[in-house]
C-alpha positions in Angstrom: -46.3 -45.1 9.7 -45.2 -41.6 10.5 -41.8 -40.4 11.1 -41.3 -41.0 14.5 -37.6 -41.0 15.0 -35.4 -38.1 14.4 -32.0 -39.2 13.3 -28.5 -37.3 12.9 -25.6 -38.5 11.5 -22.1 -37.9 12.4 -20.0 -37.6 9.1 -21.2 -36.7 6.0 -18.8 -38.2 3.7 -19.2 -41.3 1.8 -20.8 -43.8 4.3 -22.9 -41.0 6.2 -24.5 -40.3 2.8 -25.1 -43.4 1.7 -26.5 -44.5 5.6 -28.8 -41.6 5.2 -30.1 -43.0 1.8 -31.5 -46.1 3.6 -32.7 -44.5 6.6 -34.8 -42.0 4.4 -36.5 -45.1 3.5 -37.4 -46.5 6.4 -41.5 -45.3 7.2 -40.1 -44.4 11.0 -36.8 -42.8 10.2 -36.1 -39.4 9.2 -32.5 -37.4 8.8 -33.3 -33.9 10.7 -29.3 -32.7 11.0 -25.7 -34.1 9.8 -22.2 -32.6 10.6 -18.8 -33.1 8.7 -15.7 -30.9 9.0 -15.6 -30.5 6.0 -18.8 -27.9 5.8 -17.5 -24.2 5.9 -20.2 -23.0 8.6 -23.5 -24.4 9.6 -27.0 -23.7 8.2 -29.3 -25.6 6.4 -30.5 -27.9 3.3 -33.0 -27.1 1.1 -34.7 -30.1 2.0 -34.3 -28.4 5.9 -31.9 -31.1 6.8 -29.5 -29.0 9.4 -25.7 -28.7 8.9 -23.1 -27.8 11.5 -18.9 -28.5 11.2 -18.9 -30.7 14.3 -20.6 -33.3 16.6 -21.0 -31.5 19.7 -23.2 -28.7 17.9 -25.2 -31.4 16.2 -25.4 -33.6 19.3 -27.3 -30.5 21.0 -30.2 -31.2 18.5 -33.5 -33.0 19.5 -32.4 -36.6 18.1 -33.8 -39.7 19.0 -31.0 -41.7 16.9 -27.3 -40.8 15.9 -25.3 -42.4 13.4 -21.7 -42.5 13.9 -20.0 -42.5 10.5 -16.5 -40.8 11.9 -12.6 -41.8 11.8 -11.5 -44.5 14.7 -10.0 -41.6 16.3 -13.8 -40.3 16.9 -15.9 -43.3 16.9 -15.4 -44.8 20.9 -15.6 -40.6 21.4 -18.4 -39.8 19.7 -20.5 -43.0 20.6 -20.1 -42.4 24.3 -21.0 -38.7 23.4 -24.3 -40.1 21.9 -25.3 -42.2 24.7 -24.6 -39.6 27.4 -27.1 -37.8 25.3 -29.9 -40.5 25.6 -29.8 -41.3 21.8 -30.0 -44.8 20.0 -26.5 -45.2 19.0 -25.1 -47.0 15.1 -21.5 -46.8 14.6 -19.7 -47.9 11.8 -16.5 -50.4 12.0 -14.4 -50.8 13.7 -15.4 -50.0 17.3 -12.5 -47.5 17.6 -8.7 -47.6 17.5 -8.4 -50.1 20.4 -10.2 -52.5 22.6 -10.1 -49.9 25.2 -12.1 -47.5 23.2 -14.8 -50.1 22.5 -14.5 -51.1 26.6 -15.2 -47.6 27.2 -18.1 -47.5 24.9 -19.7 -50.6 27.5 -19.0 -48.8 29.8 -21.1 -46.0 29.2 -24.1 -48.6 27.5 -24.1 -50.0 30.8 -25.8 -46.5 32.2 -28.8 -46.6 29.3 -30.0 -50.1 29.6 -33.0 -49.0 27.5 -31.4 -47.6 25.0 -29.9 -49.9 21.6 -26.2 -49.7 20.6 -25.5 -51.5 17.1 -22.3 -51.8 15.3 -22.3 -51.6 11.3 -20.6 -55.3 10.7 -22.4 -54.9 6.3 -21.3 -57.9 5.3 -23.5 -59.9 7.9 -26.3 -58.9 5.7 -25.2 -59.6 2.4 -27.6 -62.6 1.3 -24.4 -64.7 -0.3 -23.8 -64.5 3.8 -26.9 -65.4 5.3 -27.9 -67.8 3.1 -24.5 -69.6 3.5 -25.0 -69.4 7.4 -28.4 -71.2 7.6 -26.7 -73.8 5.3 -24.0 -74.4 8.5 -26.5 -73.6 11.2 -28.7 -76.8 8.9 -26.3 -79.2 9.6 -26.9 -80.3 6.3 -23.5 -80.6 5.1 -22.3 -81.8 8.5 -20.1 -79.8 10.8 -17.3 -77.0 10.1 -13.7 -78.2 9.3 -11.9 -75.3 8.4 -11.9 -71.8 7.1 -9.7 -70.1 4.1 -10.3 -66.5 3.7 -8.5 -63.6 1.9 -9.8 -60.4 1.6 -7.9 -57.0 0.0 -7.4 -54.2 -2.0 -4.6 -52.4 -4.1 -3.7 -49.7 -1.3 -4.9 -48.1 2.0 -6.9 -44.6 0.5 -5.1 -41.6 0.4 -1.4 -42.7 1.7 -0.2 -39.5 1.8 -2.4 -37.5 3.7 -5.0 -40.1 5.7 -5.1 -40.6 8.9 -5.8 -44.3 8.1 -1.9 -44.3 7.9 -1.2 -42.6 11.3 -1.1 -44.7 14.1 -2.1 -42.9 16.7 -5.3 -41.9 14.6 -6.1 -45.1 13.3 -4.9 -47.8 15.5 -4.2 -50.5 12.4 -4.1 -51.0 8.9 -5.5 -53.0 6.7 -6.7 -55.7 9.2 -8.7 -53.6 11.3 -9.9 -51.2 8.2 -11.1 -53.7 6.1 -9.7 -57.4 7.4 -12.0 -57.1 10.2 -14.9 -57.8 8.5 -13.1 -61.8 7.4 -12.5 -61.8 11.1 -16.4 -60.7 12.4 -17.3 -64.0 9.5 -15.1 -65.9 10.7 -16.3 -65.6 14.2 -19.6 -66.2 12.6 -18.9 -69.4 11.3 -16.9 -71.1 13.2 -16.7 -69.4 17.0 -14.3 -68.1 19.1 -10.7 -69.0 18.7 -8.4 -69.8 22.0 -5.4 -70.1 19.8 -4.0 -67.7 17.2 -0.2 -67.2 15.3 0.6 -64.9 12.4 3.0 -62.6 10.8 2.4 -59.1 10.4 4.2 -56.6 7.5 4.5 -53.5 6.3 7.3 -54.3 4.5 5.8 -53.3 0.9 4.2 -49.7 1.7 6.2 -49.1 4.8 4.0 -47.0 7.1 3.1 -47.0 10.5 0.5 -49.8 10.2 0.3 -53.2 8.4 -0.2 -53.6 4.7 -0.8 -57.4 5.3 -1.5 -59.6 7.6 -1.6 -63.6 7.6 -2.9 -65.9 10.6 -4.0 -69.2 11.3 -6.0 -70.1 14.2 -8.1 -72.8 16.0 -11.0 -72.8 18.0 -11.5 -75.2 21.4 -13.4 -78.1 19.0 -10.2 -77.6 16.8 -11.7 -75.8 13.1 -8.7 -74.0 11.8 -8.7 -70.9 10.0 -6.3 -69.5 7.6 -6.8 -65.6 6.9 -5.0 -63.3 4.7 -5.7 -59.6 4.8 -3.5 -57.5 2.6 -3.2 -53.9 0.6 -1.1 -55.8 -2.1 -3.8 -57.5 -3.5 -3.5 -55.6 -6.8 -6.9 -57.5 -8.1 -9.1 -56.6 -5.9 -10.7 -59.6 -3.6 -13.2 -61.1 -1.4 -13.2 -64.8 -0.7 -14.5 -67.5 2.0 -14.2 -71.0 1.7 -16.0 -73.0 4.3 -14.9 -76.7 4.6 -17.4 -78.7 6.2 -17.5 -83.0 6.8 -19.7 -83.5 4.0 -19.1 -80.6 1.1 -17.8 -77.2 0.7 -19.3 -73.6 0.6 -17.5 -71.6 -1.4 -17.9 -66.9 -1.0 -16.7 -65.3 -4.2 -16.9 -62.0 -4.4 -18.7 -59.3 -2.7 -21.3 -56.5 -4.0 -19.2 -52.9 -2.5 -19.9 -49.1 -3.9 -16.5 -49.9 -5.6 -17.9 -52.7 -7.7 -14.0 -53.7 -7.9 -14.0 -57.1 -6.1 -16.3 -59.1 -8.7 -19.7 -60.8 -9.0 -21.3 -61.9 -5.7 -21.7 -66.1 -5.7 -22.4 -68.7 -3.4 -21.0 -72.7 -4.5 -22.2 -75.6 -2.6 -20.1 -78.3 -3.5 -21.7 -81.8 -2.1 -18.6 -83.9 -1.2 -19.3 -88.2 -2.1 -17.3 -91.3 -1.9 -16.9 -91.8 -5.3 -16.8 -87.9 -7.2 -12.7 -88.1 -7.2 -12.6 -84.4 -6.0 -15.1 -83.2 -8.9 -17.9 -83.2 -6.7 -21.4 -81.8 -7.7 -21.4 -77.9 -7.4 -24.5 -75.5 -6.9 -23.5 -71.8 -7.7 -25.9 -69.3 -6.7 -25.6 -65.9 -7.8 -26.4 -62.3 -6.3 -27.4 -59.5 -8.3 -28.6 -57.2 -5.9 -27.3 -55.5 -2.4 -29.7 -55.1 -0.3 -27.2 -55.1 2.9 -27.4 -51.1 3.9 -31.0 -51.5 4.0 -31.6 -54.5 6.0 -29.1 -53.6 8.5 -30.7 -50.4 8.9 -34.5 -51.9 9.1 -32.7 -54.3 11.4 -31.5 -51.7 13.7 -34.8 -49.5 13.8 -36.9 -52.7 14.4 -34.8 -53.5 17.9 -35.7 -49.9 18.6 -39.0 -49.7 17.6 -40.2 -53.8 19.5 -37.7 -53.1 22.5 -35.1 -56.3 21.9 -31.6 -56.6 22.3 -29.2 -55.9 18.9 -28.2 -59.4 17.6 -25.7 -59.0 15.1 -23.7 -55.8 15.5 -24.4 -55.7 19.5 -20.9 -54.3 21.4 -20.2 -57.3 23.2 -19.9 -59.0 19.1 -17.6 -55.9 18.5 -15.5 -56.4 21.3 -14.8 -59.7 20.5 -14.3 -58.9 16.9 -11.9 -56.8 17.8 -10.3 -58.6 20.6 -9.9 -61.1 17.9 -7.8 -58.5 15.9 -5.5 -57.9 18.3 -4.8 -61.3 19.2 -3.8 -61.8 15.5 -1.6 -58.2 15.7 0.0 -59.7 19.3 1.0 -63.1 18.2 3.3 -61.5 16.0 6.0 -61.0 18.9 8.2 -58.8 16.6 4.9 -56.6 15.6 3.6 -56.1 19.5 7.1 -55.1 20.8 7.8 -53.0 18.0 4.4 -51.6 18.1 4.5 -51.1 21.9 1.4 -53.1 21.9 -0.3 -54.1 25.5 -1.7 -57.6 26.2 -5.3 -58.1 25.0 -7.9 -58.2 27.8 -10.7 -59.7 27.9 -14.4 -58.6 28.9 -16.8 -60.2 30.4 -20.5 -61.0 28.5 -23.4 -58.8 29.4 
């Protein structure tokens, strides 16, 4: 297959580069022009790939796809900015720094009904993750009971200077940096939750946004979840535990460009009458992260047959993130310090 689809991408640090590593492999994909502020001037690659220091420059280009891999501050901005321009639209997470941004963004996807809009939600494509969702969606081990997941780091990158510690550039912490991704599996695994309570800190770093969050929640058919998302978590870590009516699933560890939060693995544990809680375990484990890459062969093959995005789509990432700030509001103290507004709701497209 030829290169049919010109692609640019919107940030050229970390993520862009590694986004465009996948999307050079896709047979239809190929990177014709990236920007980042932190080029000098504009020109060009050797390998011709066009540079310039800001989005509206490379937005001007003749793209047919634009990845968006730019701070919250940027993202609803720079989505909407991508749309207006007729292209196929991935952005990273989260959506933006609020839910207004990401209503803003469906908004304007309302306008290109022909075009595809797909939020990057990686972890949905980790194979520890799919493989545990079939095993739910089975029914094999009977029906969900409850959720336990924590997920964190040591620190939120670069305190001193990032503008993931500033507010009004950022919108959250550690929930909606990295958290939200135990929130979007959550979701996943269990559904929407009507109720939600929590307690929100930033007692231990003391900036502007949370260093840790804890919540427990419950859907309408009552599975409770317990979440911890935290920037004290000095060993790195990534875990999901799944109780279901008869066993457990049990998500160690997560394959990340860090490599800091251990090996990937999937335990079934098969619950019986008479195993005294030693029940027989299955442990699966994952070698390989092939996440980037399906997401990305996932995203050009709803552009390339014409169907709707199915993980990632913005109604998903508006209730991912309406989910967020449920947990940030029911922290009374946290919203009325924060001069934080009610969460609205949206309805499905």
């Amino acid at each position: 297959m030829r290169k049919q689809f010109k692609v640019g991408i919107a940030g050229y640090g970390v993520v862009g580069k590694r986004r465009q590593k996948y999307i050079e492999q896709h047979p239809a994909l190929e990177v014709v022009a990236v920007c980042d502020v932190n080029f000098s001037s504009k020109g060009i690659f050797d390998n011709g790939v066009k540079f310039f220091t800001n989005y509206t420059d490379l937005i001007k280009e003749s793209l047919d796809i634009l990845f968006v891999c730019l701070p919250n501050f940027l993202a609803a901005e720079v989505t909407i900015a991508g749309l207006d321009a007729n292209f196929h639209v991935f952005c990273e997470k989260p959506p933006g720094r609020t839910l207004d941004d990401i209503a803003r963004v469906i908004e304007a996807e309302k306008c290109k009904s022909g075009l595809c809009l797909k939020y990057g939600f990686n972890h949905r494509y980790h194979h520890s993750i799919r493989d545990a969702l079939s095993i739910v969606q089975s029914g094999d081990l009977g029906e969900v009971v409850d959720l336990r997941g924590v997920y964190g780091k040591s620190k939120i990158i670069s305190f001193d200077s990032s503008w993931r510690t500033k507010r009004e550039l950022c919108g959250g912490g550690i929930l909606l940096d990295q958290g939200i991704h135990m929130v979007d599996m959550m979701r996943l695994f269990a559904g929407e939750f009507s109720e939600v309570h929590s307690f929100i800190s930033n007692k231990f770093w003391n900036h502007d946004v949370e260093d840790n969050a804890y919540a427990i929640m419950k859907t309408r058919n009552d599975v409770v979840a317990m979440l911890h998302s935290s920037a004290t978590q000095w060993r790195h870590r990534f875990q999901l535990e799944i109780t279901l009516s008869k066993g457990q699933i049990i998500l160690d560890g997560i394959l990340s460009g860090s490599k800091s939060y251990g090996a990937e693995t999937l335990t079934i544990a098969y619950a019986s009458e008479n195993d005294a809680g030693e029940p027989l375990e299955k442990t699966t484990k994952y070698n390989e992260d092939p996440s980037w890459k399906d997401e990305i062969d996932d995203f050009a093959d709803a552009i390339i047959t014409g169907r709707k995005v199915v993980d990632g789509s913005s109604l998903d990432a508006f209730k991912t993130m309406q989910l967020v700030y449920q947990i940030y509001c029911a922290d009374i103290d946290w919203k009325l310090a924060h001069d934080l507004s009610a969460v609205p709701a949206i309805n499905s497209q």
